[in-house]
N, C-alpha and C positions, 0 to 999 in steps of 0.2 A: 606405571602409566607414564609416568615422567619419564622414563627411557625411552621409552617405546616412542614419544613426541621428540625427542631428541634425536633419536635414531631416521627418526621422518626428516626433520629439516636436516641433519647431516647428510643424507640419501639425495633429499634437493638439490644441495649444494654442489655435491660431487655432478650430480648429472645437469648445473644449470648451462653448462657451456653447450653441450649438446642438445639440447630443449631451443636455446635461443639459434642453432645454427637448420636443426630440422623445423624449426618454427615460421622460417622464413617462406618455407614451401607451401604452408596454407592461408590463404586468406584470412581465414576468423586470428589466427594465430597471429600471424603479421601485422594487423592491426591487436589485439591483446597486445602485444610488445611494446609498440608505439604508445599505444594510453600509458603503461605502467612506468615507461622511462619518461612522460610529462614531470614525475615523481623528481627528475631532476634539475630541473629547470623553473617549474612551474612557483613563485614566492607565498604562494600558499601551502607550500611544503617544505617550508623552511622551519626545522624542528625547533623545538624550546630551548634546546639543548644549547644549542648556538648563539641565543642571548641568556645563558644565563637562569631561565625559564625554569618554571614546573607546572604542566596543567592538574586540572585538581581530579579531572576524569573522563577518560577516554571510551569512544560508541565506535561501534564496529556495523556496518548493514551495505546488505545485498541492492535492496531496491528501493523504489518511492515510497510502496507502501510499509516496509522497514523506516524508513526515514520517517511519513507520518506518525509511526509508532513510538518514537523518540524521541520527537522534536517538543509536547511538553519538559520532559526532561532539560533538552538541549535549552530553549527557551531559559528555562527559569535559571537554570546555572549561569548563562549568560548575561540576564539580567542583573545577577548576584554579582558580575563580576568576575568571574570564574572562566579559568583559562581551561578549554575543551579541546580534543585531540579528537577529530572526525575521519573515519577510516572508511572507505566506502569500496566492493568488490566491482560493480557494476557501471557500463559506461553510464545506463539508464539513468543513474542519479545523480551524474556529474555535475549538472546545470545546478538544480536545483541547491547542490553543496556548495557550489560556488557562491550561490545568492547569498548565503547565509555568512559564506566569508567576508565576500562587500560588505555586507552592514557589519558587521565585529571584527576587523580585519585583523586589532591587534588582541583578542581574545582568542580567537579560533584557529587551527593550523589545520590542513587536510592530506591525504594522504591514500594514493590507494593502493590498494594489496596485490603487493608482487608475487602473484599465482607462477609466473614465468621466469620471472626475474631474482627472484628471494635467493640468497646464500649468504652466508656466515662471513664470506670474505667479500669485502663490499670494495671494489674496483671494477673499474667501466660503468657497467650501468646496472651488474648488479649491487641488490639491496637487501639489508638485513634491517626490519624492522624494530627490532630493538633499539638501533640505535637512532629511532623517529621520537619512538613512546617515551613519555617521559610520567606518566600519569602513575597511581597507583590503585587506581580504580581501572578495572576493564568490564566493557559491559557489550554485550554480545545481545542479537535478535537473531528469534526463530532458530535455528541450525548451523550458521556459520562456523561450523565446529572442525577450523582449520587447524591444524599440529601447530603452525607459528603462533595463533593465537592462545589457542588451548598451554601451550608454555609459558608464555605468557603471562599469564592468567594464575597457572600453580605456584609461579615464585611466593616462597611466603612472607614477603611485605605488602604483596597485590590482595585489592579484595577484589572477587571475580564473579559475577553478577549474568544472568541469561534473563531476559524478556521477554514476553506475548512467548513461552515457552509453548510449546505443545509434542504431540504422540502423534499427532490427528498422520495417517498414512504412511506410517512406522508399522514395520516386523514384529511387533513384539511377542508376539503368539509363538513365533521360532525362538527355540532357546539362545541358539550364536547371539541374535540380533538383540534377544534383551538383557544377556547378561553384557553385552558391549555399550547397549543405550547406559545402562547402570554404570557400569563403570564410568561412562562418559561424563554424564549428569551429577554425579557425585562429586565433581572435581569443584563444583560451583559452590560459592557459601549462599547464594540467592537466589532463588528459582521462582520469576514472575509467573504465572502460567500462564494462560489464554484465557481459560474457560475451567470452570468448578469440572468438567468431566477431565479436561487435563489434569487438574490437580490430585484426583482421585485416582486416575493411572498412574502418576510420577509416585504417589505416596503406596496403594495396593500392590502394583505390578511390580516397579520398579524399588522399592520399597526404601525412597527419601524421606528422609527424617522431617513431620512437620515443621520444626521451628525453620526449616530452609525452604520450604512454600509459601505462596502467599498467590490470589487472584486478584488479576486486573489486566483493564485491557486499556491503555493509554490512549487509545487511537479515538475512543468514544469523546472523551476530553479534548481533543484538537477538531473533531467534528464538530462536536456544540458549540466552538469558538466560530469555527464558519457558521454553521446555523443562525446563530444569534447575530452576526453581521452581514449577513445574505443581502440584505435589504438594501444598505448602502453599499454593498460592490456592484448586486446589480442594477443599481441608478448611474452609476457610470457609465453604463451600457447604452449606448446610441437607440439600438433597438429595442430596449427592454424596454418604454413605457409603451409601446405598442403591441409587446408579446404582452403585456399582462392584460391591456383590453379585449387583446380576443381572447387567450387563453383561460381568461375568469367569466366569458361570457354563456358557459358550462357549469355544472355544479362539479364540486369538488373532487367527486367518485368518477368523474366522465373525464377528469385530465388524468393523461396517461404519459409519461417521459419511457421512453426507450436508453439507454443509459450505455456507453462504451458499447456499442451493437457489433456486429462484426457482418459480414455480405451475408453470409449463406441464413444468417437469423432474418435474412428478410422473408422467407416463405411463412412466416407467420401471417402475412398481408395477404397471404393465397387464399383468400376463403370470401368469397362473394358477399354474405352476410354481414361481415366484419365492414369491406369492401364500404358498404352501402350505409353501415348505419356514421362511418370515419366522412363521405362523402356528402350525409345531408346532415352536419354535426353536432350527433348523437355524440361523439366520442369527440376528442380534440390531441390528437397525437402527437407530441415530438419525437425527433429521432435524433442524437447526440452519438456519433460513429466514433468509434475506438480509436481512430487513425483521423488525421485531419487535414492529408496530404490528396491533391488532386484523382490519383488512380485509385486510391480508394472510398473515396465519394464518389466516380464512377462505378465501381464495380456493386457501390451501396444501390445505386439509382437503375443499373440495369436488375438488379434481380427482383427491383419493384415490381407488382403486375403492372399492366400496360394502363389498364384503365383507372388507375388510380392514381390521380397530379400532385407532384410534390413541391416544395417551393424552397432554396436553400440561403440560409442567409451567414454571411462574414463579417469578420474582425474589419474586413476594408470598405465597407460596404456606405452610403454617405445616407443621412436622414431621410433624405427623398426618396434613395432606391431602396430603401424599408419601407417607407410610407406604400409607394407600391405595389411591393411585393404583399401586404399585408392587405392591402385594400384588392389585390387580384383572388388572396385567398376566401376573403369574405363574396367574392363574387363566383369562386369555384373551388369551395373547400377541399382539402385535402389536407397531405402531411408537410411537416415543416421538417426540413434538415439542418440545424443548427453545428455550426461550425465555428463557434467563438468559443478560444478555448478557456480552460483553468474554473469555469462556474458551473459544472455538471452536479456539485455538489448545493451549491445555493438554488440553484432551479428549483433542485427536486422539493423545496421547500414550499414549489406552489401545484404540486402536483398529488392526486390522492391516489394514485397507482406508479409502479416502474415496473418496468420490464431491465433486468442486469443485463448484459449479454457478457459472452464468454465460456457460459454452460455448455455449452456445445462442440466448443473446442477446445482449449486445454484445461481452462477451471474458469470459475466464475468471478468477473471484477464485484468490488467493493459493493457488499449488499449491508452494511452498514452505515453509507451515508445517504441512504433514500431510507432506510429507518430509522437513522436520528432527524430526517425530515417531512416524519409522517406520514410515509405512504408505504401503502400492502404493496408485497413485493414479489413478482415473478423471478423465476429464473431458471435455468437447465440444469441439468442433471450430475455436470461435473465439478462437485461442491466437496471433494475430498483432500480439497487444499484449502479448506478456508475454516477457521477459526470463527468466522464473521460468522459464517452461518448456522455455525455451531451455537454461539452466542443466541443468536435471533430465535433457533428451534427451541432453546431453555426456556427464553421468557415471553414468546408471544409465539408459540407452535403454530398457532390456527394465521398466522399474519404474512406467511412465507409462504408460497405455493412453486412447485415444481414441474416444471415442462418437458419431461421426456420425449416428445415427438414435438416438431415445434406447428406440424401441422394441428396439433390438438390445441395452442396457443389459445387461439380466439372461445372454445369452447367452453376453456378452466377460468378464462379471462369474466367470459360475461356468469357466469356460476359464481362469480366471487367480487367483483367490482364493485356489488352494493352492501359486501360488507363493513361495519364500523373500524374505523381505524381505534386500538386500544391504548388512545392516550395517554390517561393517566397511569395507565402500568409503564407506560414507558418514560413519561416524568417522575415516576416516582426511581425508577430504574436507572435514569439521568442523574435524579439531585444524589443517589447513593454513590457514582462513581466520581461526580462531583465533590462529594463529602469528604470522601475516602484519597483524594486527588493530595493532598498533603500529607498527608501520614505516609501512604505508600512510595513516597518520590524524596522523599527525608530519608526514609530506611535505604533507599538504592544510595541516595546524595551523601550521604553522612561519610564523614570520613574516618569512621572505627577501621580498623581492620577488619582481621577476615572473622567472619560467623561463627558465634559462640553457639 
């Protein structure tokens, strides 16, 4: 296997001259290029190497919610002191890695992955990642299972580490496919998994050797830290002491958050009944839109029905023109479209139902942080990318409900609104990931070598 990853980045190498000269011809490309040579310029990617340096262990992630899923991790090593090497593929989570450079500027280096740019002979602008890394821990999320990293990773003074692992819409039924995931998985000396059904596929199917498993879902641990602070972020909120007067003027089962929605999830509002009981406020709806840019709060508000008043509120917006707005809604209720970003997580803290959006279009956002906030959870039908959900079906089945048609929405909605939320399973289901939150983050952090 080790050839074979070698064979791959020498393949790169030879062909990056013509990658970056045909790459110029497409947009996505052209811009990919540009991000990746930031790599040169940017003083956040100035390697350890260059003072002298050694970080003590290096993360590897695609997206934000890869990055939620390691930033315990990241956290505590940083706190310790501990010089960390952040690798990120995506422009989506460039800001966010940047943030974390500000605050630890001389603990953290960043760095992102030259998809375009990578070869062995590093002039111009191409970049051989090796000579960034300095760490001898590599710790990789979800699938990132790139040939530069995956080599990486097999040198044997590196210990080489996989997180929130899963199967979940993987081949493995084909033989090619599973004897390749096996080979692949095997190269790790520590396989976090996602979910107890991960684990059981990595160890039955694929047939990894217990002592190189272990379950945990990090992401639950960085929740409850928002959870448990919800309260003072959103008192910073200009509007929030007047969202919580109307919005608690309902009982708990009757607030309902719509959650990263997306336009076409708005025919769920298509049903007169629904209509009628949102309008004399039976029900008390928010709607928190995926995108937070003008044309798609337009395209949110056109596929509203007509007779239903929405009322939308901003980050820019001054006390009086909340006051307002809020005092218009208590004069002709309807729905609120909330546009202040980064607290979709803390809201749902005051709400006893959500609706995810996403199902219906490519997979479903984060149906984890409106159940570590107490509220039964809708969502659509395209959950074959989410671990989360996998999670949630284990331990509270009955707490999850599915929207296949989204006109059937309001039907599944009132059939289930007035049931109990299952608390204490889920505080009990909290304090044990809580519990387990040091032992399992010592075994990734530890700096043994590779897996005995």
């Amino acid at each position: 296997m080790t050839f074979f990853y070698f064979f791959i980045c020498l393949l790169q190498t030879l062909l990056a001259p013509f990658i970056t000269i045909l790459g110029q011809l497409h947009p996505f490309t052209r811009r990919r290029l540009k991000f990746e040579k930031r790599n040169l310029t940017d003083p956040a990617c100035r390697s350890f190497f260059k003072d002298q340096a050694k970080a003590s262990i290096a993360f590897e992630i695609s997206s934000e919610g890869e990055l939620e899923q390691i930033r315990p991790l990241l956290i505590k090593e940083l706190r310790n002191q501990q010089k960390i090497e952040l690798i990120y593929c995506s422009e989506s989570v460039e800001n966010k890695c940047q943030k974390i450079y500000e605050e630890y500027p001389h603990l953290i280096r960043l760095y992102r992955l030259p998809l375009l740019t990578f070869s062995w002979i590093s002039i111009a602008h191409f970049q051989h990642i090796f000579k960034f890394m300095t760490a001898d821990q590599l710790v990789l999320c979800r699938y990132d299972l790139y040939p530069e990293l995956m080599l990486y990773g097999l040198c044997k003074t590196k210990k080489f580490i996989l997180v929130s692992a899963t199967l979940k819409n993987k081949k493995i039924h084909l033989i090619f496919f599973k004897l390749l995931y096996k080979y692949l998985f095997n190269q790790f000396d520590l396989i976090v998994c996602a979910t107890k059904g991960d684990e059981n596929k990595f160890k039955k199917v694929l047939h990894i050797e217990q002592n190189k498993l272990k379950v945990y879902d990090f992401r639950i641990v960085q929740i409850l830290h928002r959870v448990e602070n919800a309260q003072s972020v959103l008192d910073t909120k200009i509007f929030y002491p007047m969202f919580q007067e109307w919005f608690m003027t309902v009982a708990h089962h009757q607030r309902i958050i719509f959650g990263s929605v997306w336009p076409l999830e708005m025919s769920m509002f298509h049903n007169h009944h629904f209509i009628e009981k949102i309008k004399h406020n039976h029900f008390k709806c928010v709607l928190a839109p995926h995108k937070l840019n003008q044309d798609f709060i337009m395209k949110i508000t056109q596929m509203l029905p007509p007779d239903l008043p929405y009322y939308i509120i901003n980050k820019e917006m001054d006390i009086n023109t909340c006051r307002a707005i809020f005092s218009n809604m208590s004069e002709k209720p309807g729905i609120l479209i909330l546009t202040v970003p980064a607290i979709l997580c803390e809201l749902y803290t005051n709400a006893g139902n959500a609706f995810v959006g996403g199902g219906h279009g490519r997979s479903i956002h984060s149906v984890l942080e409106p159940y570590v906030g107490m509220c039964k959870i809708f969502c659509g039908p395209k959950t074959h990318r989410s671990t989360e959900f996998d999670l949630i079906k284990d331990y509270s089945t009955n707490q999850i409900h599915v929207i296949t048609n989204l006109e059937d929405f309001s039907r599944i909605f009132m059939d289930n609104y007035l049931q109990e939320v299952d608390i204490m399973k889920r505080k009990q289901l909290f304090n044990e990931f809580n519990d387990n939150f040091e032992t399992v983050s010592d075994q990734i952090l530890s700096k043994t070598a590779k897996h005995v």
